[in-house]
N, C-alpha and C positions, 0 to 999 in steps of 0.2 A: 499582468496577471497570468496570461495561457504563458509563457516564457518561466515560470516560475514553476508551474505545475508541470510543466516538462522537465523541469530540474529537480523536483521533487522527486519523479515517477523515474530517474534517471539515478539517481541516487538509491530509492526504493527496491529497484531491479538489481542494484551492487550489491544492496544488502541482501533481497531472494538469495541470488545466488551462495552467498559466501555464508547462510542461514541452514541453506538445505544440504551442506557441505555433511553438519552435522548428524545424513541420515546414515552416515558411513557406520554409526553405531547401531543402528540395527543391525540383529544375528541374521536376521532374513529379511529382504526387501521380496514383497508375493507382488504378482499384478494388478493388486487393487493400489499399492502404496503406489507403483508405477501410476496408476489411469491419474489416481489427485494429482501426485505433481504434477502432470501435464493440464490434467483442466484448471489447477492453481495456476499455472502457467500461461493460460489460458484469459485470464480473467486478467494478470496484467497485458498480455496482447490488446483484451479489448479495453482496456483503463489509455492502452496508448493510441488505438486508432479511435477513440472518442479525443484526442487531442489533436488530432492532424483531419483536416474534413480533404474529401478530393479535389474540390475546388472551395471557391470563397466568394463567390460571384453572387450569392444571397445575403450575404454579409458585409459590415464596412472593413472587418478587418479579423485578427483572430482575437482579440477579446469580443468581442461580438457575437463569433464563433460561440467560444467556449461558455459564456453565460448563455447563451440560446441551449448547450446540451450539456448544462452547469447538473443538473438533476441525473441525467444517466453516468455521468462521471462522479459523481459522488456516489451515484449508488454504488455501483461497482466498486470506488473505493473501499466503503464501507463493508461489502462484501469480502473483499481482500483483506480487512480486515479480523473480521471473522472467520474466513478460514485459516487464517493466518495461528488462531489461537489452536488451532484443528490438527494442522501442519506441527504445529509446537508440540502437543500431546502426543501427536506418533511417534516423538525419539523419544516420549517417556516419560514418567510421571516423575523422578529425580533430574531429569530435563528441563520439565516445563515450570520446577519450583525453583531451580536453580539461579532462574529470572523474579524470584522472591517478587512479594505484590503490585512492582512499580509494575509488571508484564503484562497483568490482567487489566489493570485499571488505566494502563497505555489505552489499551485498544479499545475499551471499551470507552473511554474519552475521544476516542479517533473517531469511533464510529458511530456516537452521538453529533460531536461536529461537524462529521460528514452529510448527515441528516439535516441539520440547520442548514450547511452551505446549499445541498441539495435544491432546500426551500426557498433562500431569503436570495433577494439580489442586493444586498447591503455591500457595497464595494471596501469601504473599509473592515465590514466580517472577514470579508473573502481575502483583504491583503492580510488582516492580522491571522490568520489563520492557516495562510501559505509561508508564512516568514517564520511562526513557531512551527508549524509543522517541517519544512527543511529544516530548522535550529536541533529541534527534538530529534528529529532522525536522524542526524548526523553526530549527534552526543551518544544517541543510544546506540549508535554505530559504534561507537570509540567504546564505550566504557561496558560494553556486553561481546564485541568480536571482535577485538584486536589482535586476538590471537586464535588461529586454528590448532584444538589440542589433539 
């Protein structure tokens, strides 16, 4: 499980990056668009040290780990989710439609789920949920940024 969500959140940060490619179209980038990217930036740093502990020495192992701080790693997901919609409206309102309804109702399914995982320690929630969520993010990878225009 924590093995997967490292490769989700590894995958997630390929996408950031080659997401925020698109602020090139702004006429003006001021210092507030500056401060979000970085606290968005931010917020995936702490999505990844909620998956690495400094030691493990209270734990049996890192699934163990990571269901013990299953709740602040969801939240934050969910949060990156959200801003995420936030990020998307700064390049623009023929931007952020150009992602046509599947964009809104991505995330707002991300960040509903994230909230159940948050909650439940149901192991099969939690695999079925990391296997579509890598699947989905890697589709909506292809079929929205295959190409930088």
């Amino acid at each position: 499980m924590h093995l997967g969500w490292v490769l989700f959140m590894f995958v997630f940060l390929v996408h950031f990056w080659w997401w925020e490619y698109h602020l090139h179209s702004l006429a003006v980038i001021d210092v507030s668009v500056y401060l979000f990217v970085i606290l968005y930036s931010c917020v995936f740093f702490l999505l990844c040290v909620f998956l690495f502990p400094t030691t493990l020495d209270e734990y049996s192992g890192y699934e163990h780990y990571f269901m013990s701080r299953r709740a602040w790693f969801f939240g934050f997901l969910a949060i990156a989710f959200a801003v995420d919609l936030i990020d998307t409206a700064l390049k623009g309102k023929a931007y952020f439609q150009s992602f046509g309804i599947e964009y809104p109702l991505r995330n707002a399914a991300y960040i509903a789920l994230c909230i159940i995982a948050a909650v439940t320690p149901d192991r099969r929630f939690h695999a079925s949920f990391l296997v579509g969520a890598v699947l989905y993010q890697l589709t909506w990878m292809y079929r929205a940024f295959d190409l930088l225009d």
